[in-house]
Backbone as a chain_set.jsonl record, in Angstrom:
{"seq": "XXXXXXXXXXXXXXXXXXXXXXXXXXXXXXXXXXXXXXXXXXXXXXXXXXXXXXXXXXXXXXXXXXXXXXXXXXXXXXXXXXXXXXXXXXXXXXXXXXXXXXXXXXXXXXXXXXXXXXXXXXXXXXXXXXXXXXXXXXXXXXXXXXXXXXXXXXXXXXXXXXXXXXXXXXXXXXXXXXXXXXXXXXXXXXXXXXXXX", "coords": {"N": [[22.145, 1.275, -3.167], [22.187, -1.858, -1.682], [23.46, -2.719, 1.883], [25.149, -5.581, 3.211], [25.126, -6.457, 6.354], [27.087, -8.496, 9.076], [26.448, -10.417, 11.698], [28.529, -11.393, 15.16], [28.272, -13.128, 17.167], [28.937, -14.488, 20.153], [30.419, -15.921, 23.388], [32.102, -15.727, 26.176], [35.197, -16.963, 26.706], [37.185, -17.77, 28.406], [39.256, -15.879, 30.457], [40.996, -14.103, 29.969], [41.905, -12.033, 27.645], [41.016, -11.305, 23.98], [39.786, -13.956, 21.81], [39.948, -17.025, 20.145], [39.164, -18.864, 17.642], [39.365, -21.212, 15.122], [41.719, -20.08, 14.605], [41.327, -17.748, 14.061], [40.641, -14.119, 14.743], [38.663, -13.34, 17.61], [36.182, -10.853, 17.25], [36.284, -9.117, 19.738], [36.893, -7.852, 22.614], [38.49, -6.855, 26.046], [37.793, -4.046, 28.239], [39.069, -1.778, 30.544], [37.647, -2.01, 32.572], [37.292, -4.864, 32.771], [34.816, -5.717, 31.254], [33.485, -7.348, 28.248], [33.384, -6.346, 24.66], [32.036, -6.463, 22.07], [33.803, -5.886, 19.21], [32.823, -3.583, 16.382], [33.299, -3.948, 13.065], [36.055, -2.787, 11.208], [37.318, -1.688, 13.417], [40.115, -1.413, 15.328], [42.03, -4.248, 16.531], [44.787, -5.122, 18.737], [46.271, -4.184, 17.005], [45.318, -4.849, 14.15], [42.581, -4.514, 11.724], [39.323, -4.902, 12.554], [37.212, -7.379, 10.535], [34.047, -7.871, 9.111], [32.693, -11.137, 10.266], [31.831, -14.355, 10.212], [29.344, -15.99, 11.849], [30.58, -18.332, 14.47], [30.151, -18.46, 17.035], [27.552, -18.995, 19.625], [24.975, -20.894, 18.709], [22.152, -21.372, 18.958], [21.595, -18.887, 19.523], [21.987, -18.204, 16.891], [20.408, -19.412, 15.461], [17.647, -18.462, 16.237], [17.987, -15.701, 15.15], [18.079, -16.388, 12.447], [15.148, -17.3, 11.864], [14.197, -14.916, 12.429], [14.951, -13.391, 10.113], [13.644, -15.182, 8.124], [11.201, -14.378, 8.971], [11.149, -11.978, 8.215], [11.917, -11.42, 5.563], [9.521, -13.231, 4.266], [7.314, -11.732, 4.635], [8.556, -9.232, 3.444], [8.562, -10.007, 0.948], [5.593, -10.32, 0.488], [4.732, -7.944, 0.778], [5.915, -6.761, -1.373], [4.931, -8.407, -3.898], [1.971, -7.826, -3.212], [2.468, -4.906, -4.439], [3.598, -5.441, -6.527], [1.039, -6.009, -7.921], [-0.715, -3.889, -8.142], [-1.263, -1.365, -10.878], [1.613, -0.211, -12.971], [2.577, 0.771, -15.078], [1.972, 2.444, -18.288], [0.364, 1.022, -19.634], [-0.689, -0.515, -18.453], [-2.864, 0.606, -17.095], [-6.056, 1.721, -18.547], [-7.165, 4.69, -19.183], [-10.253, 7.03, -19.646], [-12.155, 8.465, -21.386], [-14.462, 11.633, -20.255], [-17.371, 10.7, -19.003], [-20.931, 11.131, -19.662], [-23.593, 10.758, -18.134], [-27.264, 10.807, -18.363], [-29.732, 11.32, -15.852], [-33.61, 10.395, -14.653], [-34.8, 9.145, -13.273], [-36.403, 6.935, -10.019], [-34.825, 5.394, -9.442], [-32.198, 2.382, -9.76], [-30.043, 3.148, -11.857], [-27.22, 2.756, -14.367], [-24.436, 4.248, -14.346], [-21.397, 3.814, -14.464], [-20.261, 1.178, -16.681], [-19.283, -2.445, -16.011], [-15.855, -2.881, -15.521], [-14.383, -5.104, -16.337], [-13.145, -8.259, -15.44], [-11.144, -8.849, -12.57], [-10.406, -5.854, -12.597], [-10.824, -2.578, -11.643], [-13.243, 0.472, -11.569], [-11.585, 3.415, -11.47], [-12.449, 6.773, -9.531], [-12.056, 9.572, -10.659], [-12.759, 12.123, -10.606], [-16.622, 13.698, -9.67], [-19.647, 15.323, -11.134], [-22.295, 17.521, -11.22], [-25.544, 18.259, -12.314], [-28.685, 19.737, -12.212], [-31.258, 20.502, -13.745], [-33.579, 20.559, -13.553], [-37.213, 21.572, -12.511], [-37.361, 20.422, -9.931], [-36.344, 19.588, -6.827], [-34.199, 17.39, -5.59], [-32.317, 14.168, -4.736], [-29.433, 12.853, -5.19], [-27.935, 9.647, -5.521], [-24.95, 7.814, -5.637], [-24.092, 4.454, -6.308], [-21.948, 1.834, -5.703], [-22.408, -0.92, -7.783], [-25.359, -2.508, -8.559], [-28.23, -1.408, -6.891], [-26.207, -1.458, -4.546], [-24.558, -0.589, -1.939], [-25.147, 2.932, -1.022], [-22.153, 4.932, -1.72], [-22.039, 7.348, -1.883], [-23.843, 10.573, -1.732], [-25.815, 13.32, -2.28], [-27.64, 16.182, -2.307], [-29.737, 18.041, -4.888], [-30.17, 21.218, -5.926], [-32.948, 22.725, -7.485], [-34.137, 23.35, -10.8], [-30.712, 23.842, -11.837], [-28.875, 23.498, -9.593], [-26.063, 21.858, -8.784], [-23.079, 20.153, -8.091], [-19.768, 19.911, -7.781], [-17.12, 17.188, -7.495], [-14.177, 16.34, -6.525], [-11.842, 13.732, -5.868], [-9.496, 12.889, -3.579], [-7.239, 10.514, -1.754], [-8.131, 8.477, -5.285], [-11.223, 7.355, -5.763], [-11.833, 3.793, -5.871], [-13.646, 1.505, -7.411], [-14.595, -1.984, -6.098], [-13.182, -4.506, -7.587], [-14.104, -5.335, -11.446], [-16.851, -4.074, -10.947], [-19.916, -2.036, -11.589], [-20.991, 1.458, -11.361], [-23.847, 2.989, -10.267], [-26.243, 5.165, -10.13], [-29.045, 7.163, -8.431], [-32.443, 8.413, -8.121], [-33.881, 10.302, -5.556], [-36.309, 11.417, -5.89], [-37.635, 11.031, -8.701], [-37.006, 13.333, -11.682], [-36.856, 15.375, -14.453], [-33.841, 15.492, -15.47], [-31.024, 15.292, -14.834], [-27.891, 15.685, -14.967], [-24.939, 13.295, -14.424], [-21.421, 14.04, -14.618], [-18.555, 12.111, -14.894], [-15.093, 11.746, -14.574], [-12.835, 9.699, -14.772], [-10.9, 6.321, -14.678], [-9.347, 3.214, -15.381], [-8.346, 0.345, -13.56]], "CA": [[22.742, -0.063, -3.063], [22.021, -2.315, -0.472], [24.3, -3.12, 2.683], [24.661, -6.577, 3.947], [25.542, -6.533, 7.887], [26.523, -9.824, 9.565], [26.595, -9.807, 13.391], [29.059, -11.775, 15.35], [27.166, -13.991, 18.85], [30.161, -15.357, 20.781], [30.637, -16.01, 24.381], [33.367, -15.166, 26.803], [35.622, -18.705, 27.538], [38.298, -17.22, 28.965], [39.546, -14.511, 31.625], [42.434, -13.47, 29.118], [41.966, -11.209, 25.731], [40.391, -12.1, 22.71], [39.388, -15.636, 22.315], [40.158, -17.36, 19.061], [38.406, -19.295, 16.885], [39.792, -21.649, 13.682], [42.806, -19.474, 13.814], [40.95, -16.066, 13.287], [40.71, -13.377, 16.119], [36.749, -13.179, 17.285], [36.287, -9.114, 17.412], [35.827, -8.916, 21.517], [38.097, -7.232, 23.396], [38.107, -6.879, 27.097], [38.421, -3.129, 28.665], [39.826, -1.768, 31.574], [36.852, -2.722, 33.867], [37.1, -6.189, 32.77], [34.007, -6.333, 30.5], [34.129, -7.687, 27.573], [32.679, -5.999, 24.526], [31.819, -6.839, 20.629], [33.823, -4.935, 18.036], [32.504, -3.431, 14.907], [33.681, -3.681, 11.607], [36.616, -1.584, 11.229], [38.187, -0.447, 14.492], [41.23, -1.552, 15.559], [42.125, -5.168, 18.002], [45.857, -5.211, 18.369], [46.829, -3.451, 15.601], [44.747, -5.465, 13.0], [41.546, -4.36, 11.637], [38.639, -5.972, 12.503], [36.512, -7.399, 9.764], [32.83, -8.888, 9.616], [32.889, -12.067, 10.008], [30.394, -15.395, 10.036], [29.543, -16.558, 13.132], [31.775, -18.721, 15.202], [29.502, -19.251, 18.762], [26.093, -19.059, 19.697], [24.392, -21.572, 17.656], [20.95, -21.355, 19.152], [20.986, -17.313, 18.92], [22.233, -17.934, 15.275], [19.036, -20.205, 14.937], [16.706, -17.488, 16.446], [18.723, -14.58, 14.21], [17.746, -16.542, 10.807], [13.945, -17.27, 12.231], [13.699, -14.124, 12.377], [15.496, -13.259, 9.242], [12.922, -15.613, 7.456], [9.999, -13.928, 9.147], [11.392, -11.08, 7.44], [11.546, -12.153, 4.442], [8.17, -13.493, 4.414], [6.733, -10.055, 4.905], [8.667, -8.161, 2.732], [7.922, -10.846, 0.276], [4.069, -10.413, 0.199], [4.346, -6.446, 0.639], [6.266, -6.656, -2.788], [3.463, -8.802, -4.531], [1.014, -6.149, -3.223], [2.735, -3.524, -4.707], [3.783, -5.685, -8.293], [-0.297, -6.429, -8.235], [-0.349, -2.394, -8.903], [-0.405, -0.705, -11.981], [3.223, 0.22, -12.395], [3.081, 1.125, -16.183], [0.917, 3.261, -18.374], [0.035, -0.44, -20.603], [-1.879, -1.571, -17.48], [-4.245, 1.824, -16.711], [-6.826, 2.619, -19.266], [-7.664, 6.07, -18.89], [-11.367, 6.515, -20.368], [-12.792, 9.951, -21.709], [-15.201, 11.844, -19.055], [-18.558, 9.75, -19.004], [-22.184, 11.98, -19.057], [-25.218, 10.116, -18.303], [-28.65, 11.654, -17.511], [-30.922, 10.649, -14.762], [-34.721, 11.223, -14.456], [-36.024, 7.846, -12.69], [-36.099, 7.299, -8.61], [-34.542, 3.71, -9.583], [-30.766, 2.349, -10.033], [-29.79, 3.341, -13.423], [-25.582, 2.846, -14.828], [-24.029, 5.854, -14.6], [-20.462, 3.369, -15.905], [-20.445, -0.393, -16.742], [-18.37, -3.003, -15.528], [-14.626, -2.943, -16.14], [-13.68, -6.812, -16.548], [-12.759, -9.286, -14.166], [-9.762, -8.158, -11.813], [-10.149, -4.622, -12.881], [-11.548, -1.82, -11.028], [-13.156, 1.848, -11.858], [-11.234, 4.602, -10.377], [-13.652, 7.868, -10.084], [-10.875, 10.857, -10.266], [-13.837, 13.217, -9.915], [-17.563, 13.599, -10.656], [-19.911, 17.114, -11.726], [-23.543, 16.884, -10.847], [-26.1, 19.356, -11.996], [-29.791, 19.297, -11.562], [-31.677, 21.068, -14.691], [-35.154, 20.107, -12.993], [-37.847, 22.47, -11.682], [-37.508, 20.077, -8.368], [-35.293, 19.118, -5.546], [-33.979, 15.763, -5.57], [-31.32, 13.883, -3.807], [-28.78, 11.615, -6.156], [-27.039, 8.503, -4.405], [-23.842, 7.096, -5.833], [-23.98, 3.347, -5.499], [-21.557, 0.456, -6.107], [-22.683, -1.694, -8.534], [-26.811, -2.147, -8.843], [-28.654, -2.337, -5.47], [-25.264, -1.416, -3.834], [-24.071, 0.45, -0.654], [-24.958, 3.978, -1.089], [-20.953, 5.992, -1.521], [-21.979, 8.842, -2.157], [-25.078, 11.023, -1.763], [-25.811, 14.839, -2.262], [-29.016, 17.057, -2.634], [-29.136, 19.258, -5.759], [-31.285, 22.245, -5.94], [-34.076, 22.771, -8.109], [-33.223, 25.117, -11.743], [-29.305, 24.347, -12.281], [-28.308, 23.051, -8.464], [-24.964, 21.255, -9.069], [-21.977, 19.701, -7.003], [-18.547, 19.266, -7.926], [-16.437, 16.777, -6.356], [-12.572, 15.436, -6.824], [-11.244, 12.534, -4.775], [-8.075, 12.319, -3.075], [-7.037, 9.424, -2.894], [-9.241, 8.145, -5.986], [-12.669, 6.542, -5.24], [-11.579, 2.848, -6.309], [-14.926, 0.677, -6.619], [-14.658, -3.128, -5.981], [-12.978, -5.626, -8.778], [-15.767, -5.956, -12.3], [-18.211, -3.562, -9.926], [-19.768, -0.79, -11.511], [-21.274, 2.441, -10.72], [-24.827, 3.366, -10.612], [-27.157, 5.852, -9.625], [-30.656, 6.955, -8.255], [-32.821, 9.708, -7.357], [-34.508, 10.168, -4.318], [-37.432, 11.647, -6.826], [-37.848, 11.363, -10.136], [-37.074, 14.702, -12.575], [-36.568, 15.593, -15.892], [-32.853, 16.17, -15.948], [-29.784, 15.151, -13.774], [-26.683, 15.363, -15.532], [-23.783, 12.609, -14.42], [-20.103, 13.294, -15.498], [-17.468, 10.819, -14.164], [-14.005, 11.665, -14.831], [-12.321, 8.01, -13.914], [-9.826, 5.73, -15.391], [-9.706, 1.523, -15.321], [-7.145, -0.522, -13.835]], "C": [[22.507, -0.591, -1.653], [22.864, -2.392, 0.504], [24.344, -4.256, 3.536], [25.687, -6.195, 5.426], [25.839, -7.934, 8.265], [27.558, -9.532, 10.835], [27.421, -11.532, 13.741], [28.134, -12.367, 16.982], [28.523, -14.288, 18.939], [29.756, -14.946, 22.722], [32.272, -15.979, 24.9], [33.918, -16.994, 27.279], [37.25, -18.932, 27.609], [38.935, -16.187, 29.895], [40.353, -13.657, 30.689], [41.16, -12.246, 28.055], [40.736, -11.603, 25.071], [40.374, -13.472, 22.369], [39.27, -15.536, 20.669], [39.658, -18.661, 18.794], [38.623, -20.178, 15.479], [41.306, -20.664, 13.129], [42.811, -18.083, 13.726], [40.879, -15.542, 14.913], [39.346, -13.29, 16.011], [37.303, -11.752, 17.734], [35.677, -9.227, 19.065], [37.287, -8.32, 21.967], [37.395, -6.832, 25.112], [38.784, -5.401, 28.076], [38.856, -3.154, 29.888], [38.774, -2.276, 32.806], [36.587, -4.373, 33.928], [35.739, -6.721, 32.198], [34.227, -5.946, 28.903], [32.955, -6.959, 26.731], [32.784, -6.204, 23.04], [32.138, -6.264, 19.849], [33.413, -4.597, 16.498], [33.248, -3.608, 13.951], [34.697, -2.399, 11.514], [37.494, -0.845, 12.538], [39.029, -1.959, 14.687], [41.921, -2.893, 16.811], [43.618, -5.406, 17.138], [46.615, -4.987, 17.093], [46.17, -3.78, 13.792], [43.187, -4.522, 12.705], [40.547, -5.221, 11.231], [37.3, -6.441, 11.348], [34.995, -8.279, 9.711], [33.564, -10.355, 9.265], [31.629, -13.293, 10.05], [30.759, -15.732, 11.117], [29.86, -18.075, 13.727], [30.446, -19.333, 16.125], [27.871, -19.054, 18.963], [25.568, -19.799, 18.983], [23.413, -21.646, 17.725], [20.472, -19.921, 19.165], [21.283, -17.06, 17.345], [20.685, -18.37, 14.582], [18.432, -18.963, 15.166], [16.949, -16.661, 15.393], [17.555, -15.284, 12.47], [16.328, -17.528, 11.146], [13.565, -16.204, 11.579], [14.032, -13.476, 10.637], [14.552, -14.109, 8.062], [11.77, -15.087, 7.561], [9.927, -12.678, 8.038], [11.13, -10.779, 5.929], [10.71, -12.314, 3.449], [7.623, -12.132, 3.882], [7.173, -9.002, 3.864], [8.421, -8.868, 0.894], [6.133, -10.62, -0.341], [3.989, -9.168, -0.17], [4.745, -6.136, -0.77], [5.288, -7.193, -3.813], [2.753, -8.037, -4.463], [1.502, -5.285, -3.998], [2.811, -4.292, -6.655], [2.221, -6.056, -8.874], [-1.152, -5.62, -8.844], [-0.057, -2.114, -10.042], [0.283, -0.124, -11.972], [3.198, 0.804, -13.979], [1.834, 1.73, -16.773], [-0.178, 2.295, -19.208], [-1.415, -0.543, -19.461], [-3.384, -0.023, -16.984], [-4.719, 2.122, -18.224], [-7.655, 3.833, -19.232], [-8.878, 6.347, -19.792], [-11.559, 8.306, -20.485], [-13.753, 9.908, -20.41], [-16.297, 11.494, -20.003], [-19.828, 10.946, -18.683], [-22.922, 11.037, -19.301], [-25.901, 10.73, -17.684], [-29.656, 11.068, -16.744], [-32.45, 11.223, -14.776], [-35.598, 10.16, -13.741], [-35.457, 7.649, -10.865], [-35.843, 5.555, -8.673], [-32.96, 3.442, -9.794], [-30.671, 2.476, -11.643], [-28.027, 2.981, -13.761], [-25.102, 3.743, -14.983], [-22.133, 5.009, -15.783], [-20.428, 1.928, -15.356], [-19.271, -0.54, -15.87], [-17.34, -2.957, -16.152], [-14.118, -4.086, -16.461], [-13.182, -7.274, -15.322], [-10.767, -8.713, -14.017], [-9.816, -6.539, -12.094], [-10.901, -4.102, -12.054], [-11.654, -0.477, -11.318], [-12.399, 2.75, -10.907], [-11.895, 5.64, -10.658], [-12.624, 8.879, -9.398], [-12.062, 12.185, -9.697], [-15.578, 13.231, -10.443], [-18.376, 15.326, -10.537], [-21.265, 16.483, -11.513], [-24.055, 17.98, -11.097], [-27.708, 18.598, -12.933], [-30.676, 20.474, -12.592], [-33.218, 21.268, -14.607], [-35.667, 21.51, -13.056], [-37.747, 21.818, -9.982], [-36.588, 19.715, -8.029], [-35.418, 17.882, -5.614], [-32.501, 15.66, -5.123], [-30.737, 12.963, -4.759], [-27.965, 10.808, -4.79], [-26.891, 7.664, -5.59], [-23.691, 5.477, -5.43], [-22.578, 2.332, -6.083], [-21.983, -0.87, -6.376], [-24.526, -2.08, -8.481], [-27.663, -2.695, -7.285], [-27.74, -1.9, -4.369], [-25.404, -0.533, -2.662], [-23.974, 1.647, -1.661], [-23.37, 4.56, -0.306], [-21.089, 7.172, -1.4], [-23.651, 9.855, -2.599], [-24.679, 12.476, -1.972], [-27.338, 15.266, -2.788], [-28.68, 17.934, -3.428], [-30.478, 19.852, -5.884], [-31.912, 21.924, -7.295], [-33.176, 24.111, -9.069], [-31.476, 25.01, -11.329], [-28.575, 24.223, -10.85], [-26.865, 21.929, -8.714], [-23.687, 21.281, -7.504], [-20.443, 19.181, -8.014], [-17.429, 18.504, -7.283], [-15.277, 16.203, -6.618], [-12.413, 14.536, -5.513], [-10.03, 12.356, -4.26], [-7.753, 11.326, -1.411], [-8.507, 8.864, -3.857], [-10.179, 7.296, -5.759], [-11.991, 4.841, -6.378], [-12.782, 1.66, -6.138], [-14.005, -0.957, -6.677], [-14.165, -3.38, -7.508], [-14.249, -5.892, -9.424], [-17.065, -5.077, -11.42], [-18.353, -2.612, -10.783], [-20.41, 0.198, -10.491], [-22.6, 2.804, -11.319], [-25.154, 4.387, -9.802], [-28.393, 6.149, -9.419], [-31.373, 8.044, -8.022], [-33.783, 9.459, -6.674], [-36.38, 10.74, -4.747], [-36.958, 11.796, -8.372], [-38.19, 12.58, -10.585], [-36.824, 14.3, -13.738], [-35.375, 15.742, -16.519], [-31.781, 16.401, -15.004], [-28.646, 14.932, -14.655], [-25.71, 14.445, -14.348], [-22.926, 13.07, -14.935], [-19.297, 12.824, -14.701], [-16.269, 11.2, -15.127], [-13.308, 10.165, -14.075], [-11.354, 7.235, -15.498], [-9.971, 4.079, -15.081], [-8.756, 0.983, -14.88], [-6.914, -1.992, -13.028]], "O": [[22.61, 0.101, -0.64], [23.78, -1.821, -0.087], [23.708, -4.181, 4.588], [26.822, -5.72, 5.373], [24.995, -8.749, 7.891], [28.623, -8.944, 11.023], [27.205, -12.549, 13.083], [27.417, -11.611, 17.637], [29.243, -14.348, 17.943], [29.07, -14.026, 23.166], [33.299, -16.149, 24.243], [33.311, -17.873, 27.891], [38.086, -19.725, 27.177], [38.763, -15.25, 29.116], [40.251, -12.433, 30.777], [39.961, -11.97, 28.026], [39.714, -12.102, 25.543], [41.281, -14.116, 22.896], [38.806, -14.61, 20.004], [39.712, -19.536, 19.658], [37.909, -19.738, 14.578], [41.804, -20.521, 12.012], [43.752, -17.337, 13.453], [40.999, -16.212, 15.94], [38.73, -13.193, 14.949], [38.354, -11.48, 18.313], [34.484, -9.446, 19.275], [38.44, -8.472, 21.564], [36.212, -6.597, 25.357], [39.912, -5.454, 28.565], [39.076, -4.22, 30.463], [39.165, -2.854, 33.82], [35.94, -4.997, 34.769], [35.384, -7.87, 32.461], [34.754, -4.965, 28.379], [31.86, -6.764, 27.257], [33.962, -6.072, 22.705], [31.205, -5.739, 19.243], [33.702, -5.343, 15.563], [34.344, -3.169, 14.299], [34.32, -1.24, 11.69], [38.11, 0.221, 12.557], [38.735, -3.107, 14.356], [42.276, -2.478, 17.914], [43.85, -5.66, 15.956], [47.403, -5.673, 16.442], [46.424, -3.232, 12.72], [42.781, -3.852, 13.654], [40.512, -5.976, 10.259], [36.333, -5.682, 11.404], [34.932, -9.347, 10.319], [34.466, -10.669, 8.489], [30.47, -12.911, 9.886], [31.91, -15.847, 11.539], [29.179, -18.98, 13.243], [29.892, -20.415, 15.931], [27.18, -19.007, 17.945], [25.628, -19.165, 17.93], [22.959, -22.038, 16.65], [19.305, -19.618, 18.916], [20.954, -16.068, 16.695], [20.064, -17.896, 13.63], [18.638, -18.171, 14.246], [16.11, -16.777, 14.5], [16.689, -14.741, 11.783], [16.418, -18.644, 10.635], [12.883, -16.181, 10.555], [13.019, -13.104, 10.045], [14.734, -13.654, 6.933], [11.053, -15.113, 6.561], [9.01, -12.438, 7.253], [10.305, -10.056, 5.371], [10.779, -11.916, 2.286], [7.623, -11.724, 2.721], [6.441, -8.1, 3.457], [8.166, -8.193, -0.103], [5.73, -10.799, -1.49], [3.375, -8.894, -1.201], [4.057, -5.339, -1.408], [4.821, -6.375, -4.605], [2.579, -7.314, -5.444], [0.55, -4.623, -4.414], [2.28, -3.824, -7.662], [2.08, -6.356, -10.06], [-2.016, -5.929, -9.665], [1.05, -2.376, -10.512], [0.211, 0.791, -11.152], [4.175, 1.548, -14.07], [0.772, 1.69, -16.152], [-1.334, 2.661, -19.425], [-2.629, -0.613, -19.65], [-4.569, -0.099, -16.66], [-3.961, 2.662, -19.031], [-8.884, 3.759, -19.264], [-8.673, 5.894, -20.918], [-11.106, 9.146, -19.707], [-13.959, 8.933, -19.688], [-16.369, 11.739, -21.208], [-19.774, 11.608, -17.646], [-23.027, 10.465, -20.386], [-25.586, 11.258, -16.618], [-30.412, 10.243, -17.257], [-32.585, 12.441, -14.9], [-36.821, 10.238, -13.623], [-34.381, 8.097, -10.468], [-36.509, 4.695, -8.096], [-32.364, 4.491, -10.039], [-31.322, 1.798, -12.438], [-27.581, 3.051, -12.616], [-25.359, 4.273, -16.064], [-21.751, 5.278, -16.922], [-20.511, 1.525, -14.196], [-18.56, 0.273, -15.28], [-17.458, -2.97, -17.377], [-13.056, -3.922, -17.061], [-12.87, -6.597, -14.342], [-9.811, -8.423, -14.736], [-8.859, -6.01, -11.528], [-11.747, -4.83, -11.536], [-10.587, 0.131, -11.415], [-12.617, 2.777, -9.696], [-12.143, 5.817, -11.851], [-12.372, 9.043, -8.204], [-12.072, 12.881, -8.682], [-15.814, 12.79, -11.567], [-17.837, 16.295, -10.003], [-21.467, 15.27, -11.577], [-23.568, 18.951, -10.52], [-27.879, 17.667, -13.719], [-30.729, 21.555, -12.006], [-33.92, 21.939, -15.363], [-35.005, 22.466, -13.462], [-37.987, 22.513, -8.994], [-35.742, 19.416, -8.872], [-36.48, 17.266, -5.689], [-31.674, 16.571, -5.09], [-31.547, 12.171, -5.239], [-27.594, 11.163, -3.671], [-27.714, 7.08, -6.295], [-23.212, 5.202, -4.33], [-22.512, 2.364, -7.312], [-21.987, -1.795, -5.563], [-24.817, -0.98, -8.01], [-27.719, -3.808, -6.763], [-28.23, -1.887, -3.24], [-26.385, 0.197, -2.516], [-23.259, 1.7, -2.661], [-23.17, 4.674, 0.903], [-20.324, 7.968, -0.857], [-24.326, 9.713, -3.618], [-23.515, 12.866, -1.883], [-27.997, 14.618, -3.6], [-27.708, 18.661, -3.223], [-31.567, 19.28, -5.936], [-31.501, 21.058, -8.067], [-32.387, 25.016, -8.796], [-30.953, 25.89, -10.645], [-27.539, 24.887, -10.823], [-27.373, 20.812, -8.812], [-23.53, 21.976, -6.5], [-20.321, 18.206, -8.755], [-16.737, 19.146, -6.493], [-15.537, 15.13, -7.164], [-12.857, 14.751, -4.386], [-9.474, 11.353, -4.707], [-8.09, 11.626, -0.265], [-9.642, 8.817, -3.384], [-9.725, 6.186, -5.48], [-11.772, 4.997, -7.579], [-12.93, 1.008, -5.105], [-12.909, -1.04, -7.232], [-14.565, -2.715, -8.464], [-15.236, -6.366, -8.86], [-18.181, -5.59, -11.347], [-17.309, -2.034, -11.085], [-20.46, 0.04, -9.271], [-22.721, 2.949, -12.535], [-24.479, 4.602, -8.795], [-29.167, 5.512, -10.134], [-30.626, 8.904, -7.555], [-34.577, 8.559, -6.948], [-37.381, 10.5, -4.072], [-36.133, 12.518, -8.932], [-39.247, 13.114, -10.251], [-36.603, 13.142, -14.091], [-35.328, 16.027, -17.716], [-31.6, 17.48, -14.44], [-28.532, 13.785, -15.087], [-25.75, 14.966, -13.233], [-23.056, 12.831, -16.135], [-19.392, 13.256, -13.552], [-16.388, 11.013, -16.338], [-13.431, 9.832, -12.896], [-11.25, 7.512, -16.692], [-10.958, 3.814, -14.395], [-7.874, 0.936, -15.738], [-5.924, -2.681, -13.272]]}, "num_chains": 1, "name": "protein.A"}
């Protein structure tokens, strides 16, 4: 549960005590050295207990106070959008079976299509093995043409890489995922464990 706080601004406009206000006691009290000092919520001025109250004095640190109090606001405002923009339920993630495609060309090929507009692949992990007689290099791109993510060299005869992601490889919104080889073989397995959201 939340807790609202509300702070008391006042000035001293008096030598005496506690300085009053519409009737009400403002929470200040003045100790034995003669400074004066802002009581909390709860302790004790002349036998009463003191309770929040709405502020009374300052009217240009009240302004600043609820500036800032809007900046606030603001901010926690947007960070909440960010987060409700998130799949929050299991409706909004489509979780997809693991994906094999085979490579044998030194060109961009689809390893997985596009997901739809606003959506994006997540790649939980991928498995790479290399069935060739030759050495070749695969590179992971985003979307056809794209920035090489992800590269690796797989041996010749059954060379393989396994790789998980933490946090999950998230490509670009509608982007997919292709791949290439650095030479053309006979036999690159792809699998893509990944999900849509």
């Amino acid at each position: 549960m939340a807790h609202q706080h509300q702070v008391l601004i006042a000035s001293r406009q008096d030598a005496g005590g506690p300085l009053t206000a519409d009737g009400e006691l403002t929470p200040l009290q003045t100790d034995e050295l003669g400074q004066l000092r802002v009581l909390a919520g709860g302790e004790s001025l002349n036998g009463q207990t003191i309770l929040p109250t709405h502020d009374t004095f300052g009217r240009r640190e009240s302004e600043q106070a609820s500036a800032l109090l809007l900046e606030i606001r603001d901010l926690l405002f947007e960070s909440l959008s960010r987060l409700a923009a998130r799949p929050t339920t299991l409706d909004a993630i489509r979780n997809e079976p693991p994906s094999t495609t085979t490579l044998t060309l030194a060109s961009d090929v689809e390893v997985l299509g596009t997901p739809g507009a606003t959506r994006s692949l997540y790649i939980r992990r991928i498995t790479l093995s290399n069935t060739s007689a030759t050495l070749t290099r695969l590179d992971l791109k985003e979307g056809s043409a794209g920035t090489v993510r992800y590269s690796m060299a797989l041996a010749a005869s059954g060379g393989g890489v396994r790789e998980s992601f933490t946090p999950y490889w998230r490509l670009p919104p509608n982007i997919g995922l292709f791949g290439a080889l650095s030479t053309g073989v006979t036999d690159v397995r792809v699998n893509v464990d990944y999900y849509i959201a």
